[in-house]
C-alpha positions in Angstrom: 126.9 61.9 116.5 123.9 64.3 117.4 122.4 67.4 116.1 122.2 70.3 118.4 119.8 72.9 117.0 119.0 75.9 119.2 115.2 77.1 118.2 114.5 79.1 121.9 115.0 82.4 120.6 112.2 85.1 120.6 113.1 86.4 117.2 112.6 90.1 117.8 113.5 91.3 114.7 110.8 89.6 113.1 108.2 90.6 115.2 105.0 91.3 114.7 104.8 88.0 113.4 107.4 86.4 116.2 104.6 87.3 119.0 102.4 84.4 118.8 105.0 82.3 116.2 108.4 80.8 117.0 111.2 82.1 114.2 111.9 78.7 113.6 108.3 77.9 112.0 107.9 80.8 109.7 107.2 79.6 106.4 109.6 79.2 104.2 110.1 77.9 100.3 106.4 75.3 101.2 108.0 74.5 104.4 109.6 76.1 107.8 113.0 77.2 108.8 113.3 74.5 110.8 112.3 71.9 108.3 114.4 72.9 105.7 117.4 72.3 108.2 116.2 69.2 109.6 115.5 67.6 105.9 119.7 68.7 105.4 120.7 66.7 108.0 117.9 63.7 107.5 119.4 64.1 104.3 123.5 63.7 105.1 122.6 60.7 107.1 122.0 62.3 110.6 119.5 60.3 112.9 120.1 61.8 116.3 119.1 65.2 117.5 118.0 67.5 120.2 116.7 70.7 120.5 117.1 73.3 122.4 113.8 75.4 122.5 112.6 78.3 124.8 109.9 80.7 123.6 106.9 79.2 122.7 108.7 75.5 122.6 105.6 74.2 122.9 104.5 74.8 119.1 107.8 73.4 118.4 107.4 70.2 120.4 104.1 69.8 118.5 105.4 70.4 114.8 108.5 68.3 115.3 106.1 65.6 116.7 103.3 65.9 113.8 106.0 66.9 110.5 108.3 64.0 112.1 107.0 61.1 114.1 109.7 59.1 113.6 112.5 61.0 114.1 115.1 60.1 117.1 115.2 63.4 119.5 115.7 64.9 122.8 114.2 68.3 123.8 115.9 70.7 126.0 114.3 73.8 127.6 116.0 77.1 127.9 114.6 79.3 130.9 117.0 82.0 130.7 117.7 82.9 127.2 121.9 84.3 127.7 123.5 83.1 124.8 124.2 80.5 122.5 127.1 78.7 124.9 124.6 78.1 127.5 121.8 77.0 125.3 124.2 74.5 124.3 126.1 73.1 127.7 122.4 72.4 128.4 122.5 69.2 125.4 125.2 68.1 127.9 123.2 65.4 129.2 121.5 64.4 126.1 124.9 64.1 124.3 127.1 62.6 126.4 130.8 62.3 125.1 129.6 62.0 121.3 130.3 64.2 118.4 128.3 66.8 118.0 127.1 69.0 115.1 125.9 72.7 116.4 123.3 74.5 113.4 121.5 77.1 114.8 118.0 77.6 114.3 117.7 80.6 111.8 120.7 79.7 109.7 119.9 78.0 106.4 123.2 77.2 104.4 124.6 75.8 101.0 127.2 72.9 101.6 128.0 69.5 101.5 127.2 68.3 104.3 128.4 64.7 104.2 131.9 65.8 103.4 131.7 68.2 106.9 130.9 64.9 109.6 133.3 62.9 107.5 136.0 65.6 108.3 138.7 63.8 110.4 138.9 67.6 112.5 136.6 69.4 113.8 135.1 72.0 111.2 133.6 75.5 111.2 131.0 76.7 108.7 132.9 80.4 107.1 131.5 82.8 104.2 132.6 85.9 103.4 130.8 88.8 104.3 131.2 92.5 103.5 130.7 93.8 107.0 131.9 91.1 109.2 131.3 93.4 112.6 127.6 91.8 113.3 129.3 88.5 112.8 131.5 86.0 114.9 134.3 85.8 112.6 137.2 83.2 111.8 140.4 84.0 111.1 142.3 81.5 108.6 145.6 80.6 107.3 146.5 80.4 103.9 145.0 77.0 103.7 141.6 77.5 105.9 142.9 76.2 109.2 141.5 78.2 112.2 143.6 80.7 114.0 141.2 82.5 115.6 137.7 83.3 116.3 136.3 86.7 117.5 132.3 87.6 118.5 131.4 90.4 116.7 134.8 92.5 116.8 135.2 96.2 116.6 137.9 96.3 114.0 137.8 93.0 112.1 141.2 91.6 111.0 139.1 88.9 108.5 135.8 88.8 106.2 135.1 85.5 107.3 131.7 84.8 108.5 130.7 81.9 110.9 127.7 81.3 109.5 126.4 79.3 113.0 127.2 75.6 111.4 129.9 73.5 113.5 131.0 70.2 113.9 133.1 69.2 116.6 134.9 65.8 118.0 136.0 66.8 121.0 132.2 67.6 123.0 133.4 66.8 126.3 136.0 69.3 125.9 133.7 71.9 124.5 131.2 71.3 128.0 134.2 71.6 130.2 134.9 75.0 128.9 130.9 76.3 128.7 131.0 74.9 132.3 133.4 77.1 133.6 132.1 79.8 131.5 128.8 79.7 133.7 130.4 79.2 136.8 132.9 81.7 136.5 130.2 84.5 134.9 132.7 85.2 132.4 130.2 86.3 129.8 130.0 88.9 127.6 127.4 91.2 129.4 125.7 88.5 131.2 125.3 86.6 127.4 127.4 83.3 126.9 128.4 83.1 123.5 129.7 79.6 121.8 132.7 82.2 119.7 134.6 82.0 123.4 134.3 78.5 124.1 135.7 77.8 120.5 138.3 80.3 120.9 139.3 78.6 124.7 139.6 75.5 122.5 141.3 76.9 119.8 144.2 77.9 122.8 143.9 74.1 124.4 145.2 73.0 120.7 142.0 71.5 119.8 142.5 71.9 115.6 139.4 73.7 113.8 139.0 73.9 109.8 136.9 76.2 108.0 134.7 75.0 105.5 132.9 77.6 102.7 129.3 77.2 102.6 128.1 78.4 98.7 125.0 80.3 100.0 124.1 81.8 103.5 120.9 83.2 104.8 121.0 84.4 108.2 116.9 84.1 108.5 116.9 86.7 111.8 115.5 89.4 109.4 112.4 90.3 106.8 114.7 91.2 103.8 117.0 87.8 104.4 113.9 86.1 104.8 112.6 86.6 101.9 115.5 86.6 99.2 115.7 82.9 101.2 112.7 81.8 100.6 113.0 83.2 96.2 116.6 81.0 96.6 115.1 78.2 97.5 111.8 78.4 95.4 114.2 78.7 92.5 116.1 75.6 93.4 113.1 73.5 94.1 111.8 74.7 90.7 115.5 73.7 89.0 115.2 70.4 90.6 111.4 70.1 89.5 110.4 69.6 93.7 107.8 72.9 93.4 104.5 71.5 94.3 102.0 71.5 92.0 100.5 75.1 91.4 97.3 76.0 91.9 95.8 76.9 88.2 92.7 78.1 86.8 91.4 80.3 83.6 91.2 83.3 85.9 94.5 83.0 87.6 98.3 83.4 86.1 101.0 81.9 87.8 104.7 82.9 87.7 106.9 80.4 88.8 108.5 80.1 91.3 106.1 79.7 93.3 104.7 77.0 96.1 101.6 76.6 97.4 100.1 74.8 99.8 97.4 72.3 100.0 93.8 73.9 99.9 94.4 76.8 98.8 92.1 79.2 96.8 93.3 81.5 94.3 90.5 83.5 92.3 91.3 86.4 89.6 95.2 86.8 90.8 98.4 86.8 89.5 100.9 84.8 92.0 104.6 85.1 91.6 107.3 85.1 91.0 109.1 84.3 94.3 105.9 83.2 96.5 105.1 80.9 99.4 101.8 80.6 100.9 101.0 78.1 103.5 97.6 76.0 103.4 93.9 76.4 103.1 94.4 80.0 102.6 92.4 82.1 100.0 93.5 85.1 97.7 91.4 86.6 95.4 91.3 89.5 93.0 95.0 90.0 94.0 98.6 90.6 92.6 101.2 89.1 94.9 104.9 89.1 94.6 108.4 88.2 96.5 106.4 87.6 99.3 105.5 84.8 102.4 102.3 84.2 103.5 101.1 81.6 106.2 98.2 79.3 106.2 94.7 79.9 107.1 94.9 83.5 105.8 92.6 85.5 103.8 93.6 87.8 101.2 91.1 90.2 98.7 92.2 93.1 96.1 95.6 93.6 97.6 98.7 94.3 95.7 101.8 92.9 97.4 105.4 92.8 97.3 108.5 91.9 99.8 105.9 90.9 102.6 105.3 88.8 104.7 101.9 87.8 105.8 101.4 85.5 109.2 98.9 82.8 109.2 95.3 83.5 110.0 95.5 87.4 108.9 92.7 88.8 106.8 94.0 91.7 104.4 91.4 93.3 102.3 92.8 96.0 100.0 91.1 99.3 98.1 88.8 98.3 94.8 88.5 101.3 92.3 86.0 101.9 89.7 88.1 104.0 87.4 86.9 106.1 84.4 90.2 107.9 83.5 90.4 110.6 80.0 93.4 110.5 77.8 96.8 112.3 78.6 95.9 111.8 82.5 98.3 110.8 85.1 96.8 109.1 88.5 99.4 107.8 91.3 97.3 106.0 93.5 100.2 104.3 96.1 
């Protein structure tokens, strides 16, 4: 079996920080999109993967080759970036007729993974959603089989979520179907999404199963980003994997928080809910629910729900107050 994990999108939504940084390396929870999904799979017992990558690919050919030397993979360019189904009948080569696991790059999910590639059908990753309409969705029977699956429909006729996590046996059935996708242009606007090829399968009588993941974080935007990053600080710090904080007698802590190697923190308050990346330096600061990168500098800010790319400066306002009693001041 291989892993298939397409990292070639710009990330727009994320911009300015997606200008000079792939999405899939944001920091996130002491490490980076991508690693938290790669250490998942490492994790369930996965060995082979490949990667689709695009924009900027070349920082992600040199992270995958410093963060894991070892690892078994294949890389695969995407020129043209028109959808999810053509970034993945470009693996074809690299996967040949074996199973396949598909999780896209931004998508960082709860679940048991071992109990998905054990799955004698192929499986679809599902969570219910309030407004499924930004959302290829699956619709189920009464005991999660898959009936159908639509991208992003008008009027929805199921909550359920794919949450961009599938596992499928049949691969050389899934290329046949992106194949004549391409060559046929029958895209959605010129954009190939994987939803069709599914639901082309689905019609073929290839049997899908929906499995629930427990938590879903669609990392495309700022706000998921970050209530990602405090879900998995807080789990790290449950399962006592937080690294080590930095501490002094003129800096408070509130956990959870990670932080990087080389850091200095002077006269702060850190936390809760904070990632920053290496050899960066805060001082006289207050930082909170935030993500900030490595290398970067911070002094007499106040922060919250931010996120701070690597190698920014930020200097904030210092005040010399002298304020009388019964005296109200708003300074935001």
């Amino acid at each position: 079996m291989k892993a298939i994990i397409p990292v070639a999108g710009a990330g727009t939504k994320l911009r300015p920080l997606t200008y000079t940084q792939p999405k899939a390396l944001i920091p996130l929870a002491g490490k980076t999109i991508l690693s938290v999904i790669v250490d998942q799979l490492l994790d369930a017992g996965v060995t082979d993967f490949v990667f689709v990558i695009g924009y900027l690919g070349e920082k992600i050919q040199r992270y995958i080759a410093k963060t894991y030397p070892h690892l078994s993979y294949t890389l695969v360019t995407q020129n043209d970036r028109i959808g999810t189904g053509h970034a993945i009948y470009l693996t074809k080569e690299a996967v040949k007729d074996d199973e396949v696991l598909i999780v896209l790059g931004d998508t960082v999910a709860d679940y048991n993974m071992k109990e998905v590639i054990a799955s004698p059908v192929s499986q679809i990753g599902v969570r219910k959603v309030d407004d499924p309409r930004s959302f290829g969705v699956a619709e189920l029977d009464a005991n999660d089989k898959v009936l159908r699956v639509v991208e992003k429909p008008l009027i929805p006729k199921s909550n359920m979520a794919m949450v961009g996590i599938y596992y499928i046996k049949e691969s050389r059935q899934l290329f046949e179907i992106l194949e004549n996708d391409l060559k046929n242009r029958t895209g959605d606007e010129g954009e190939y999404h994987l939803t069709h090829a599914l639901q082309h399968m689905l019609q073929d009588g290839v049997t899908f199963q929906a499995f629930r993941v427990n938590n879903w974080f669609d990392c495309g935007k700022k706000e998921s980003l970050l209530s990602t990053n405090a879900t998995l600080l807080k789990q790290m710090n449950e399962n006592n994997e937080m690294q080590n904080p930095h501490s002094s007698d003129t800096t408070v802590i509130i956990p959870p928080v990670s932080i990087a190697e080389g850091c200095k923190i002077i006269n702060s308050i850190i936390g809760p809910n904070v990632s920053i990346g290496e050899f960066t330096t805060v001082n006289s600061s207050i930082i909170k629910d935030t993500i900030i990168g490595s290398y970067a500098e911070l002094e007499e800010v106040v922060l919250h729900s931010s996120i701070i790319g690597s190698d920014a400066f930020v200097r904030g306002l210092s005040q010399s107050l002298n304020i009388g009693d019964n005296t109200e001041i708003d300074l935001g």
